[in-house]
C-alpha positions as CSV (number, residue, x, y, z in Angstrom):
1,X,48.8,-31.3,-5.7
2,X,46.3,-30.8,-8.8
3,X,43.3,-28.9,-7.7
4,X,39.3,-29.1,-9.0
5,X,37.6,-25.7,-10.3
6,X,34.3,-24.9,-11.5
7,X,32.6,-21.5,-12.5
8,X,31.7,-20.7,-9.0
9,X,35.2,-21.8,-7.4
10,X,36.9,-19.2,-9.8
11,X,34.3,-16.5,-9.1
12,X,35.5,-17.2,-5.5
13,X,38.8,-15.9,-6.1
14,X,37.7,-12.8,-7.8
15,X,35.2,-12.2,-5.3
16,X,37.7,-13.0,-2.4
17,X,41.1,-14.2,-2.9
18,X,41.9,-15.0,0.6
19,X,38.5,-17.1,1.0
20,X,39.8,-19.3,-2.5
21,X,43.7,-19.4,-0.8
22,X,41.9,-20.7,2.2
23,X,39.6,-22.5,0.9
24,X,42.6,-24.8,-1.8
25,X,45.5,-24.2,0.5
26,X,44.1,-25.3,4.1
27,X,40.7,-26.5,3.2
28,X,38.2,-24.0,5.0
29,X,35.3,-22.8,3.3
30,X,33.4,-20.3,3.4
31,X,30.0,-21.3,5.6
32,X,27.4,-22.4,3.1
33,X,24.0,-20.2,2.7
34,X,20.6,-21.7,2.1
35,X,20.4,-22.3,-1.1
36,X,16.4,-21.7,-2.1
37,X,15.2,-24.1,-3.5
38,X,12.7,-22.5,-6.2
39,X,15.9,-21.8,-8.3
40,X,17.0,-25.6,-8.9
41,X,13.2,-26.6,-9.3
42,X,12.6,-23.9,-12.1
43,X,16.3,-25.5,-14.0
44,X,14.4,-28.7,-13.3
45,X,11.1,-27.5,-15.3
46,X,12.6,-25.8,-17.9
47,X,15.8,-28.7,-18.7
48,X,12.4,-30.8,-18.8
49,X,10.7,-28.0,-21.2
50,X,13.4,-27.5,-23.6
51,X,14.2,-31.4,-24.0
52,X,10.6,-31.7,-25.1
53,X,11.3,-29.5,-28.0
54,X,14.9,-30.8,-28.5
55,X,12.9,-34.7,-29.3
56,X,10.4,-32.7,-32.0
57,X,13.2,-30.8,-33.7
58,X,12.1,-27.6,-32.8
59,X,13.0,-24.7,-30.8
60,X,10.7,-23.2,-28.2
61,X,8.9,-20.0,-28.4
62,X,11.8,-18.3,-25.9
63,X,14.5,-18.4,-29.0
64,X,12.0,-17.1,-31.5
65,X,14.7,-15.1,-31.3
66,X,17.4,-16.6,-32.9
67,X,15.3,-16.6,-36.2
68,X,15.9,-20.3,-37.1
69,X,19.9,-20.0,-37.4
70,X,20.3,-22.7,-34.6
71,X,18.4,-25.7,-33.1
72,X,18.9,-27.3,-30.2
73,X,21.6,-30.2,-28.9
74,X,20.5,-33.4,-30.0
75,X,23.1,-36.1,-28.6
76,X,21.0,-36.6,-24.8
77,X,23.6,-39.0,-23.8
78,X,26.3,-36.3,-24.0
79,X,23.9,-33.3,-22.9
80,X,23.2,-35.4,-19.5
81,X,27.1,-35.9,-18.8
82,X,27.6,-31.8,-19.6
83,X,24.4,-31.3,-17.3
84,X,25.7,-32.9,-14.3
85,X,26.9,-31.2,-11.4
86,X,29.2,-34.0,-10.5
87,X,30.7,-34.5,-13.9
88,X,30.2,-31.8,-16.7
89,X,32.4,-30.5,-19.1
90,X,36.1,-31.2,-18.2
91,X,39.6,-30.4,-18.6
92,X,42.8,-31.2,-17.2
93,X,45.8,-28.7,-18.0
94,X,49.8,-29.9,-17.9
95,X,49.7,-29.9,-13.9
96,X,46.6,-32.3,-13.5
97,X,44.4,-29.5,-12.1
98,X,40.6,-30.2,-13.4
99,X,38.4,-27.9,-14.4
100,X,34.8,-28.7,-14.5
101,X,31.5,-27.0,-15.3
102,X,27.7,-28.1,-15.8
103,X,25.8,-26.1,-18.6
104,X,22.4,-26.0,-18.8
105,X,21.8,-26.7,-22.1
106,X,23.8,-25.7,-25.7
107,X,22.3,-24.8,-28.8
108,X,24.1,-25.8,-32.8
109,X,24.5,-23.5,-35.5
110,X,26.5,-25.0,-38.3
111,X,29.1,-26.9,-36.7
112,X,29.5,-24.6,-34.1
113,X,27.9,-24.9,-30.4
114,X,26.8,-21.9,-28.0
115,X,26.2,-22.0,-24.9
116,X,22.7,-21.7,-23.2
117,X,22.2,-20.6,-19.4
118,X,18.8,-20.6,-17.9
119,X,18.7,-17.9,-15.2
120,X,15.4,-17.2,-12.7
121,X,15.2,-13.7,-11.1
122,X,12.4,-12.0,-8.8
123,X,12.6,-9.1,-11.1
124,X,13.2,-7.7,-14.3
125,X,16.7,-7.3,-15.5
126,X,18.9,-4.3,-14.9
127,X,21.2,-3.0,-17.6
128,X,24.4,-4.6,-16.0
129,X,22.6,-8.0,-15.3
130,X,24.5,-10.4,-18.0
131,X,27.5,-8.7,-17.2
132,X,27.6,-10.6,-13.6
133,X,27.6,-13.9,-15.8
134,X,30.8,-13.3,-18.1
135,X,33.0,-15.4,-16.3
136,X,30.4,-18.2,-16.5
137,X,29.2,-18.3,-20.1
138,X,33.8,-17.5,-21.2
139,X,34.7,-21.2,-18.8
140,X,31.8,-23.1,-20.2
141,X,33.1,-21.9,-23.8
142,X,36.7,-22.8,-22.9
143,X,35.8,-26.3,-21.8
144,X,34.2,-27.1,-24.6
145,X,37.0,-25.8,-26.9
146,X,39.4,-27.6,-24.8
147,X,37.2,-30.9,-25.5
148,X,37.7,-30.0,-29.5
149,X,34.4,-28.6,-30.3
150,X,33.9,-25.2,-32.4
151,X,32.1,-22.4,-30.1
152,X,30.4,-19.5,-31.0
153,X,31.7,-16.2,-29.8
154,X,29.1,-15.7,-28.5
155,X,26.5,-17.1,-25.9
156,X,22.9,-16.7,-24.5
157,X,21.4,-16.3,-21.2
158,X,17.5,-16.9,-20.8
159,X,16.1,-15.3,-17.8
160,X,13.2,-15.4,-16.6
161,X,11.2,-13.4,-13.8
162,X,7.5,-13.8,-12.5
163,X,5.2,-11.6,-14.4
164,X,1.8,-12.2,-13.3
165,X,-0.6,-15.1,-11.1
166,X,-3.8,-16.2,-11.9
167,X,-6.8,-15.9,-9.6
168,X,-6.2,-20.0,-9.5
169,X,-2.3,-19.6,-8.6
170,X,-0.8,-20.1,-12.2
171,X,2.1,-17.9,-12.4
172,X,2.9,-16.8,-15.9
173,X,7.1,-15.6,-16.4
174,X,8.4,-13.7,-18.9
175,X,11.3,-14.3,-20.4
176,X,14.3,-12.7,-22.1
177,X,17.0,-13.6,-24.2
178,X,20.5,-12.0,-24.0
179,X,23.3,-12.7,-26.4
180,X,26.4,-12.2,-25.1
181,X,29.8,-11.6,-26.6
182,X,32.5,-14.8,-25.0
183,X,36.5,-14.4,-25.0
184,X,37.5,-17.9,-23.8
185,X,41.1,-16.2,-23.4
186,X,39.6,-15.0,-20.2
187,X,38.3,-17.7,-18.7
């Protein structure tokens, strides 16, 4: 019986391989938190924000950066299916088993594309934040390998974290940019 995995599905089993044996084998989940919904409004904004920039041909002032050496996706059509939580990137290996994830958005440079993950935090990072993402950023990279396109060995994750609000409720964030090294042969 071929099976459906994302990201999170696979950082199930690493987190608890019983819960993902229980969850595939006799269909018990683990009991769903609340999910806060600040998190998917900011992915929301900033899809929204970046796309504006994406239409004029430029990149925003978050991947100042990257110095130039990449712009952003340009085929919307494509980026929407790869955005999608229900659809994504996909793959099917020899025994029918999908694999599936949803990237936030994915940057060019030359023929190559990288991978780029929006993250929102309460706080500034810590040292070992990116780190917690590896397994994310290496399956979006094998997806898109396994759908013949060229990645970078490498990817980015943009957090951001409140920084200050305004006496009229404005809340600026600040924002950094992490490159981080990808091994698809882990994913």
């Amino acid at each position: 019986m071929p099976y459906t995995f994302s990201p999170s599905s696979l950082s199930l089993l690493k987190d608890c391989p019983r819960c993902f044996w229980l969850h595939f084998t006799k269909g018990i989940k683990r009991p769903d938190s609340i999910f806060p919904s600040l998190p998917s409004g900011m992915d929301r904004v900033l899809k929204e924000h970046f796309d504006r920039f994406m239409e004029k041909g430029e990149l925003p002032p978050e991947l100042a950066e990257c110095n130039g050496e990449c712009r952003l996706f340009n085929d919307k059509s494509l980026l929407a299916v790869w955005r999608s939580n229900f659809n994504g990137i996909r793959w099917k290996d020899e025994r029918g088993n999908l694999f599936r994830g949803a990237v936030d958005n994915i940057l060019v440079k030359g023929k190559k594309l990288v991978v780029l993950d929006y993250k929102t935090r309460g706080y500034p990072l810590k040292e070992d934040t990116p780190a917690h993402y590896q397994d994310q950023m290496d399956i979006y990279n094998l997806l898109l390998r396994k759908n013949g396109h060229e990645t970078e060995d490498y990817a980015y994750l943009l957090f951001y974290h409140p920084n200050t609000v305004h006496g009229n409720g404005d809340v600026d964030f600040h924002s950094d940019l992490v490159k981080i090294p990808i091994d698809a042969s882990n994913a």
